[in-house]
C-alpha positions as CSV (number, residue, x, y, z in Angstrom):
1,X,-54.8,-39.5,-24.4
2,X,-52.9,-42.4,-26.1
3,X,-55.6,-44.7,-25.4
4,X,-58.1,-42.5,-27.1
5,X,-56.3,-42.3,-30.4
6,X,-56.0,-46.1,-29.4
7,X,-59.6,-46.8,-29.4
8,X,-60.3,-44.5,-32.3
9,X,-58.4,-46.1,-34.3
10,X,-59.5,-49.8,-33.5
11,X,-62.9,-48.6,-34.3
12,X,-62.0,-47.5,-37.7
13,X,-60.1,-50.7,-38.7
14,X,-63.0,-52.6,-37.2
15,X,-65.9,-50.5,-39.8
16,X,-63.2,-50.6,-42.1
17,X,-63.1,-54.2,-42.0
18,X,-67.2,-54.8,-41.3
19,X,-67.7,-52.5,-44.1
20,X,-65.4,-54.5,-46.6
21,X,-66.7,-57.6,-45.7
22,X,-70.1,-56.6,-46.6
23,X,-69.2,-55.2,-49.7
24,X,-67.5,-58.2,-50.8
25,X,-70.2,-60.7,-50.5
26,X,-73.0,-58.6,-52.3
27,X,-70.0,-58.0,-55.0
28,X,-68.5,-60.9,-55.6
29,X,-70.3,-63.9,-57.1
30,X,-66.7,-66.1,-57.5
31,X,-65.3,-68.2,-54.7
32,X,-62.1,-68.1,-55.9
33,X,-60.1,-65.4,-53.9
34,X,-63.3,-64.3,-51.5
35,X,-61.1,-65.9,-48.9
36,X,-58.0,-64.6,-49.2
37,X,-59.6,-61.0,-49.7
38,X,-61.8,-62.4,-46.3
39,X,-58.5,-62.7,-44.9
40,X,-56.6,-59.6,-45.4
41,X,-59.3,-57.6,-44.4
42,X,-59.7,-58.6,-41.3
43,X,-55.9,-58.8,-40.7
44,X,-55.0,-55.5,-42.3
45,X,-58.6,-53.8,-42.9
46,X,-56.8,-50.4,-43.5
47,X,-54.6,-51.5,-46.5
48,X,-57.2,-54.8,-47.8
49,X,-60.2,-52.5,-48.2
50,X,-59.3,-49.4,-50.1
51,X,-57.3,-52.2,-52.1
52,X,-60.1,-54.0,-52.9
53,X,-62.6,-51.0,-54.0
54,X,-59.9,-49.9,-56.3
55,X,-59.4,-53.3,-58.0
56,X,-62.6,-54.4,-57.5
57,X,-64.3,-57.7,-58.2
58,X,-63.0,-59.9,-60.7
59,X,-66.7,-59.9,-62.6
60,X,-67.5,-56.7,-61.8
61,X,-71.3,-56.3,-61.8
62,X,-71.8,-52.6,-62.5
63,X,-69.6,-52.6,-66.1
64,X,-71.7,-55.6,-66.5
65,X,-75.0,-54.1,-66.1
66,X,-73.9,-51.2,-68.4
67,X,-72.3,-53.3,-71.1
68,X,-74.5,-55.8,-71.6
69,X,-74.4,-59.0,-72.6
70,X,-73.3,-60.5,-76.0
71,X,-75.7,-61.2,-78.3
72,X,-74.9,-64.7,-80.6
73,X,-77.0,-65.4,-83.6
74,X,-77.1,-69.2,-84.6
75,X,-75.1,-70.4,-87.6
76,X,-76.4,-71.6,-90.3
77,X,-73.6,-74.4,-89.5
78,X,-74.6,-74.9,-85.9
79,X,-74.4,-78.5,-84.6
80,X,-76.9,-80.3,-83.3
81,X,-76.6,-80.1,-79.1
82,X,-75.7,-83.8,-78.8
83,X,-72.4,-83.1,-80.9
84,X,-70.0,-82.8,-77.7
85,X,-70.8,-82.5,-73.9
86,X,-68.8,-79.5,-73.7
87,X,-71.4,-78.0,-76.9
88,X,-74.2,-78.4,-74.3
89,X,-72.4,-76.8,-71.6
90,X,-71.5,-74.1,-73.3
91,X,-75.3,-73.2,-74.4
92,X,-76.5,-73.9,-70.9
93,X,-74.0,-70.9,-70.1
94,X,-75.4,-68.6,-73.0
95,X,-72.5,-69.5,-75.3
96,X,-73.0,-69.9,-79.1
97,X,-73.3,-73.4,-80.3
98,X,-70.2,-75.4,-81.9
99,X,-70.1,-75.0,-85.9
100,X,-68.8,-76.6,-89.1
101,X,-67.4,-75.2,-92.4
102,X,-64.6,-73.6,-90.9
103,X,-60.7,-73.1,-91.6
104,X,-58.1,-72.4,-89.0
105,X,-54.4,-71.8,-90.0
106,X,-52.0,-71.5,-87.1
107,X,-49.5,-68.2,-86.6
108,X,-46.5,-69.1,-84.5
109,X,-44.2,-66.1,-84.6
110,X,-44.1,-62.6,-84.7
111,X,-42.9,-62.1,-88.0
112,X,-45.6,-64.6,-89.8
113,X,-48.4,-62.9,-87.6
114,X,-47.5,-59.7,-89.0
115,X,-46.7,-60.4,-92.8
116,X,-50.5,-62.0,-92.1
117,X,-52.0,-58.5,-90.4
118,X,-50.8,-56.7,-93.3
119,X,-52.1,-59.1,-95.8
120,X,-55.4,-59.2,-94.4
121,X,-55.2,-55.4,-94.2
122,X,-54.1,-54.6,-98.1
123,X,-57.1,-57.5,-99.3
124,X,-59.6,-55.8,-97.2
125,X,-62.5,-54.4,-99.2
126,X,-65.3,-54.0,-97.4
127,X,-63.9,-53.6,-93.5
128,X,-61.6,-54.1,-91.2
129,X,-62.7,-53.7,-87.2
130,X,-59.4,-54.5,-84.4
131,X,-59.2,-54.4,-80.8
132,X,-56.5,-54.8,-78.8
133,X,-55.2,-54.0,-75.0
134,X,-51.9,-52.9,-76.2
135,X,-50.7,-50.7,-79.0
136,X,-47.3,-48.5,-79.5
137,X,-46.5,-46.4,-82.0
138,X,-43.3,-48.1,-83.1
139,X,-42.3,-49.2,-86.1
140,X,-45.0,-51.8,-85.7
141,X,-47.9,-49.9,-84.8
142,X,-46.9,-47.1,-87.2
143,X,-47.0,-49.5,-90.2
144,X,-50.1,-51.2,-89.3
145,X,-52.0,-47.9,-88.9
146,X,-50.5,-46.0,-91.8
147,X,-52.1,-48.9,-93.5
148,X,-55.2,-48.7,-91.6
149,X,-55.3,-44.8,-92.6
150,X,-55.1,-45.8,-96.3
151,X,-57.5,-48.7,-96.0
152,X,-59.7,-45.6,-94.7
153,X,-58.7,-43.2,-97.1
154,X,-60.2,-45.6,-100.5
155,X,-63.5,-46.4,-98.5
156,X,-62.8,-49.3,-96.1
157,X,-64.9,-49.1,-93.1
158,X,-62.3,-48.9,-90.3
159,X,-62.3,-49.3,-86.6
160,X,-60.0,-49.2,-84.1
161,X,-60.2,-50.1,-80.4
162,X,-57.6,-49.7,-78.0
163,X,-57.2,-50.2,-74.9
164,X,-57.7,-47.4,-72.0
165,X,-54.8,-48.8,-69.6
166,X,-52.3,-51.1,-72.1
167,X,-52.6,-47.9,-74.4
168,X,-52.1,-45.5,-71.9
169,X,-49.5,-43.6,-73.7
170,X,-51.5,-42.8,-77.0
171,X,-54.0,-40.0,-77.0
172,X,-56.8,-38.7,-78.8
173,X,-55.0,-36.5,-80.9
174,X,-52.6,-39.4,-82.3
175,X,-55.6,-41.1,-83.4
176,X,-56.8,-37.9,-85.6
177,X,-55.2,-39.0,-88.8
178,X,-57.6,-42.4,-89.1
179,X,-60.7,-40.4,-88.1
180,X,-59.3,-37.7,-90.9
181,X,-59.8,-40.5,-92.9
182,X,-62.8,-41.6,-92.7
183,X,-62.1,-44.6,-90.3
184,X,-63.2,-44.3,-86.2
185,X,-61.2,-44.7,-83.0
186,X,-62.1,-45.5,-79.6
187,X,-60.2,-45.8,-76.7
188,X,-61.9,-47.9,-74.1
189,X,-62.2,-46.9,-70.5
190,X,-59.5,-44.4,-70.0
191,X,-57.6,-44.8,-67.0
192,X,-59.1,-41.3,-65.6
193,X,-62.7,-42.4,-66.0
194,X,-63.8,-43.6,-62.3
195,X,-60.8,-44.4,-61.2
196,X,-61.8,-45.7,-57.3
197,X,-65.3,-47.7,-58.5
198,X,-63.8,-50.9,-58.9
199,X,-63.5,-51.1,-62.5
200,X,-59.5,-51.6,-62.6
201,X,-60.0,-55.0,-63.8
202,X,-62.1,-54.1,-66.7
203,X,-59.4,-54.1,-69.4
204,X,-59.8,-55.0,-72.9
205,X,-57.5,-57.6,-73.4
206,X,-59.1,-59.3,-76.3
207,X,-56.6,-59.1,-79.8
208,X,-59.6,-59.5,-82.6
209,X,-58.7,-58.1,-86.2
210,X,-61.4,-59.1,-88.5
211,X,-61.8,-58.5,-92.2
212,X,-64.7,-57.8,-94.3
213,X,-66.7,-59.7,-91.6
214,X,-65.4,-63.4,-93.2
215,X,-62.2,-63.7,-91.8
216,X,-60.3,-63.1,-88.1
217,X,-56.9,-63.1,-86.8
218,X,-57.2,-63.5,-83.1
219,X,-54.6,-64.8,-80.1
220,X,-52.3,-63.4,-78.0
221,X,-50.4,-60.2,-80.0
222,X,-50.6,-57.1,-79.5
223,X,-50.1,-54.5,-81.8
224,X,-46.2,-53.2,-81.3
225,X,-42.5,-54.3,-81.8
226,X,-42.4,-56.8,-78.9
227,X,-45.0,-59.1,-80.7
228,X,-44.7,-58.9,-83.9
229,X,-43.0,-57.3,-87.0
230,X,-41.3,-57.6,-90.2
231,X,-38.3,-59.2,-88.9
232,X,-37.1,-62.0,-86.5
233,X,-36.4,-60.6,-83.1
234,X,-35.2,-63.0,-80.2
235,X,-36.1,-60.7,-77.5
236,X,-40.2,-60.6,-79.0
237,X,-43.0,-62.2,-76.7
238,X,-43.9,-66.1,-78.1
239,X,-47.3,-66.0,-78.4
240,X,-49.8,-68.3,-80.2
241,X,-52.5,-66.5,-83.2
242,X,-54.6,-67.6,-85.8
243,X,-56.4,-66.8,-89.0
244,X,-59.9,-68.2,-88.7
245,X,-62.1,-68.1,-91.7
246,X,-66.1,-69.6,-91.9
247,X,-69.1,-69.5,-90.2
248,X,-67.5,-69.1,-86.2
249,X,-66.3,-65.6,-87.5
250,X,-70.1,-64.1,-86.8
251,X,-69.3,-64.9,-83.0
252,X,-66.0,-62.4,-82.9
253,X,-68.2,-60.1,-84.6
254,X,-70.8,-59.9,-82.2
255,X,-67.7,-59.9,-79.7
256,X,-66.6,-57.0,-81.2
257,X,-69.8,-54.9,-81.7
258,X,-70.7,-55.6,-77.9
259,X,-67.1,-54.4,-76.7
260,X,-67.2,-51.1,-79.3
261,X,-70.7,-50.1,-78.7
262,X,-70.0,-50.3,-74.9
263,X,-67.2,-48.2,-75.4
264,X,-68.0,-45.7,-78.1
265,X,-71.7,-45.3,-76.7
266,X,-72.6,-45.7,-80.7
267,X,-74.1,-48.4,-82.7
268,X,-72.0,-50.6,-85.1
269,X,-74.2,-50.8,-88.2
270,X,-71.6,-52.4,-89.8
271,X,-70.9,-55.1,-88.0
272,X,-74.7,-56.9,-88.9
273,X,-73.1,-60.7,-89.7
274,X,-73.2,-61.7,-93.2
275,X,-74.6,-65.1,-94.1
276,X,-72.6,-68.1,-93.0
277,X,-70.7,-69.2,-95.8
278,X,-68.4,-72.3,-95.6
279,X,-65.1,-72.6,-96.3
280,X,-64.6,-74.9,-99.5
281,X,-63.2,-78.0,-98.4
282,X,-63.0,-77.0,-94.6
283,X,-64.9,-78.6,-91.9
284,X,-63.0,-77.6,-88.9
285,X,-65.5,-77.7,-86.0
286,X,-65.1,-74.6,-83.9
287,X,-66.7,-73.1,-80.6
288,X,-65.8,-69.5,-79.6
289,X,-65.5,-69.1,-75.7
290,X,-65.4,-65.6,-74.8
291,X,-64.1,-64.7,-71.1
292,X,-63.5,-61.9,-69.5
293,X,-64.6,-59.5,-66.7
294,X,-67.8,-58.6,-68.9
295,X,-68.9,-61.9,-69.0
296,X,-71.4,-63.2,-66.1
297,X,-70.1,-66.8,-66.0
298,X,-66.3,-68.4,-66.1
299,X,-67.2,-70.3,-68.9
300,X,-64.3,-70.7,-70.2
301,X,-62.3,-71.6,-66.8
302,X,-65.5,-74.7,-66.8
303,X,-65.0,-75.1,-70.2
304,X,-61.2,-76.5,-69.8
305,X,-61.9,-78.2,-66.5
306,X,-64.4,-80.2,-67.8
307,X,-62.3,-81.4,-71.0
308,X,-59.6,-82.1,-68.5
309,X,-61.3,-84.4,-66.8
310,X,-63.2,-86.3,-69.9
311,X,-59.7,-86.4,-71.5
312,X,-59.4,-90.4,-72.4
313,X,-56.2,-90.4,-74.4
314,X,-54.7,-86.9,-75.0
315,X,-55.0,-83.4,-74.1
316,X,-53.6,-80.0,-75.8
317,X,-53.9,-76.7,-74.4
318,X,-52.5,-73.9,-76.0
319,X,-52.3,-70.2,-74.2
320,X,-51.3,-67.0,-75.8
């Protein structure tokens, strides 16, 4: 009898395994990891596989499909093709061109990122659209959408994205008050939706706040008390924003409206770019590399290889 139960199992672990393996290599279009997850399945099929259909592929094809791609309209400012190699690669990988006429001004703590949010916030006239992966309702998050509810409340189109996973703990219901007010929420991908189909790795991590379509604060904050607030805390995460104004802000938008109409299953009339005015006295050349899950290629991960390697002199990096 033992060797029954023996054999039974073997036979299990070795569909388990064949089973994997096939499901990997139609899934999976990235050669980094395939082997290791080659690996594991093989040596522990019984563990690797159900593993790897609950993560699922790093580019996962499916969300893909459904999402669509995002669609960049051409500057006004665009540069020619010839203005940088990495400008050409970046086209050849369905990227938006390089463009002029724009101002960058750096955010390097929590407590300037937020006197910033809230700036942008009370000058906002027209709208404001933010997504993030994580936000709290803490002192932080409370302030910033008690000013999102007024924004709302005198006839600012406002939206709000959050995400499904790094927002776990806020529900529907604590949204109300914005939608009471004229603004929309979304929560994107709850963590109940589909939860063995391989689309645990499709988070929204992206932090995009842009105002009246002209200007963008982007980086690596999320919305609650460990990132930023009104006061200096020692223990709050280090991470690197900015405050983007010019012509490169149509490429967040169309970010944004991609990301939103995925997840509200609605169109974002008001997201249509504006026309591509310059900064005065700014000509900050700027390219906008999206990544992420929802994007086919890893243009960005090419992107930074490549400038590695054409490096002649110096080379800055800078991570949220």
């Amino acid at each position: 009898m033992p060797w029954i139960l023996t054999h039974i199992i073997l036979v299990i672990g070795f569909l388990l395994g064949f089973f994997g393996l096939a499901t990997l290599m139609t899934r999976s279009r990235q050669r980094q990891g395939i082997g290791i997850w080659i690996f594991w399945m093989l040596v522990v099929p019984y563990v690797a596989v159900p593993l790897y259909l609950f993560l699922g592929d790093r580019k996962y094809r499916k969300i893909i499909r459904e999402k669509g791609g995002v669609v960049f309209g051409e500057t006004e400012q665009a540069c020619s093709p010839h203005v940088h190699p990495l400008d050409a690669l970046f086209r050849n990988l369905g990227l938006p061109a390089a463009s002029r006429g724009n101002a960058l001004e750096c955010i390097q703590d929590g407590v300037k990122v937020y006197e910033t949010f809230m700036k942008q916030i009370e000058e906002a006239r027209e709208s404001i659209f933010i997504e993030t992966f994580v936000f709290k309702f803490d002192a932080t998050g409370r302030a910033i959408f008690d000013a999102l509810v007024r924004k709302a409340q005198a006839g600012v189109t406002v939206c709000l994205m959050i995400d499904g996973l790094g927002s776990m703990h806020v529900k529907e219901r604590d949204l109300k008050p914005l939608v009471d007010a004229g603004g929309q929420a979304v929560i994107f991908l709850p963590v109940m939706r589909l939860p063995f189909h391989g689309n645990t790795n499709t988070r929204d991590h992206r932090k995009i706040a842009i105002f009246d379509r002209t200007r963008v604060i982007a980086g690596g904050s999320n919305l609650a008390d460990e990132y930023m607030g009104p006061t200096a805390n020692p223990d709050r995460w280090q991470d690197f924003n900015f405050l983007l104004e010019g012509p490169a802000v149509r490429h967040y938008l169309a970010i944004f409206q991609s990301d939103w109409e995925f997840a509200g299953k609605c169109r974002l009339e008001s997201a249509d770019a504006p026309p591509d005015p310059c900064v005065q006295d700014a000509d900050l050349l700027t390219q906008v590399v999206p990544s992420g899950p929802d994007i086919p290629s890893d243009s960005l991960y090419y992107g930074v290889i490549n400038i590695a390697y054409m490096s002649q002199r110096r080379f800055w990096l800078a991570t949220p």
